[in-house]
C-alpha positions as CSV (number, residue, x, y, z in Angstrom):
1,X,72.1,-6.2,-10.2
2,X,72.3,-9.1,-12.3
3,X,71.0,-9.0,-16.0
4,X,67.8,-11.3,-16.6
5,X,68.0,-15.4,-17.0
6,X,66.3,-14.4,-20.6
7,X,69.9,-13.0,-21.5
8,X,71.8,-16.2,-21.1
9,X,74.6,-14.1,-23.1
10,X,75.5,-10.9,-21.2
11,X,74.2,-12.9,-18.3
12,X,77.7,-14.1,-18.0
13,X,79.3,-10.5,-18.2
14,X,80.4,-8.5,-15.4
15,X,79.1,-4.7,-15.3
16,X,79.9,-1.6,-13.0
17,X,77.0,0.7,-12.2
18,X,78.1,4.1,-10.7
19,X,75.4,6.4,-9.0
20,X,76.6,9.7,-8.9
21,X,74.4,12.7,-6.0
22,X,75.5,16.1,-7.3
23,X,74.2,19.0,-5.5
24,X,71.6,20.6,-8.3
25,X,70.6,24.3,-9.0
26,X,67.5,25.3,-7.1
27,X,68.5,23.0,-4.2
28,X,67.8,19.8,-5.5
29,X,70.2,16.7,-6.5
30,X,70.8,15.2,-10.1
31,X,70.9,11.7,-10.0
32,X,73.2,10.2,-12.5
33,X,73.5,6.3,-13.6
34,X,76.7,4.7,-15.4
35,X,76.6,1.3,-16.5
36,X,80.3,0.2,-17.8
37,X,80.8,-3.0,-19.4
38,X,78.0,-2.8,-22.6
39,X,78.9,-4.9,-25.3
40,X,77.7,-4.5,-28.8
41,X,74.6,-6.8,-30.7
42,X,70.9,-7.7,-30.5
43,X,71.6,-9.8,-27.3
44,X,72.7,-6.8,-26.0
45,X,70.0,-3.7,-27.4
46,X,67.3,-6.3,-25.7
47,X,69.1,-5.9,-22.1
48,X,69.3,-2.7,-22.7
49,X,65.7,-2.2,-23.7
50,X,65.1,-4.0,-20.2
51,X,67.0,-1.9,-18.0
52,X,66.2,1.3,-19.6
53,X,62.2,0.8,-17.8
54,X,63.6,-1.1,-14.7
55,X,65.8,1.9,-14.2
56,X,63.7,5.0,-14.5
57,X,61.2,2.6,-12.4
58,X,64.0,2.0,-9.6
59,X,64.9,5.8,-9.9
60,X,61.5,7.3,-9.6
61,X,61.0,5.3,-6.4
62,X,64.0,6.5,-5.2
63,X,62.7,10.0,-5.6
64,X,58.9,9.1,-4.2
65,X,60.6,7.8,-1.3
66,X,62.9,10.5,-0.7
67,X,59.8,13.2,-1.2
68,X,57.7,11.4,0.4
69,X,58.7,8.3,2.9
70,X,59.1,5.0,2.6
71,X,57.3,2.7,0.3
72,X,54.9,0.4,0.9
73,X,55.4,-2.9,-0.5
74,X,52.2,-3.9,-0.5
75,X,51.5,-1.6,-2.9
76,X,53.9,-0.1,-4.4
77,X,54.3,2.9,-5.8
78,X,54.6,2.8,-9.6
79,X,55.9,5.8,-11.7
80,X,53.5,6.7,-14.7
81,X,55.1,5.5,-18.1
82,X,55.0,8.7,-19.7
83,X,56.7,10.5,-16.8
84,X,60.1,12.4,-17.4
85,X,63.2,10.6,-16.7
């Protein structure tokens, strides 16, 4: 995934995301998201800021589409913003 043309900075920077499925208590999985290669500054706190909501939107429809079958891009599903991560 590349970072937004409005970040023209870290833009130009390479990253690493690892996903990581671990078998959770109960039954279920823990999904857990690495990003490597984060630099330091206000450039950088924005992108953040950024992928922080497109994340936990890209993750809850990886869970609604897991629980519940494929989406429908016509009208997709969209997580409530006050949901838990």
């Amino acid at each position: 995934m590349e970072r937004p043309p409005q970040f023209p900075g870290p833009r130009k920077e390479r990253a690493q995301w690892v996903v990581v499925f671990l078998e959770a208590s109960g039954g279920g999985t823990l999904v857990r998201l690495v990003e490597l290669g984060w630099k330091e500054g206000e450039e950088w706190e924005a992108v953040y800021r950024y992928f922080d909501r497109a994340w936990t939107t890209v993750l809850a429809r990886l869970a609604y589409s897991i629980s519940t079958g494929p989406i429908d891009w016509e009208n997709p599903y969209r997580p409530r913003a006050n949901a838990p991560n």
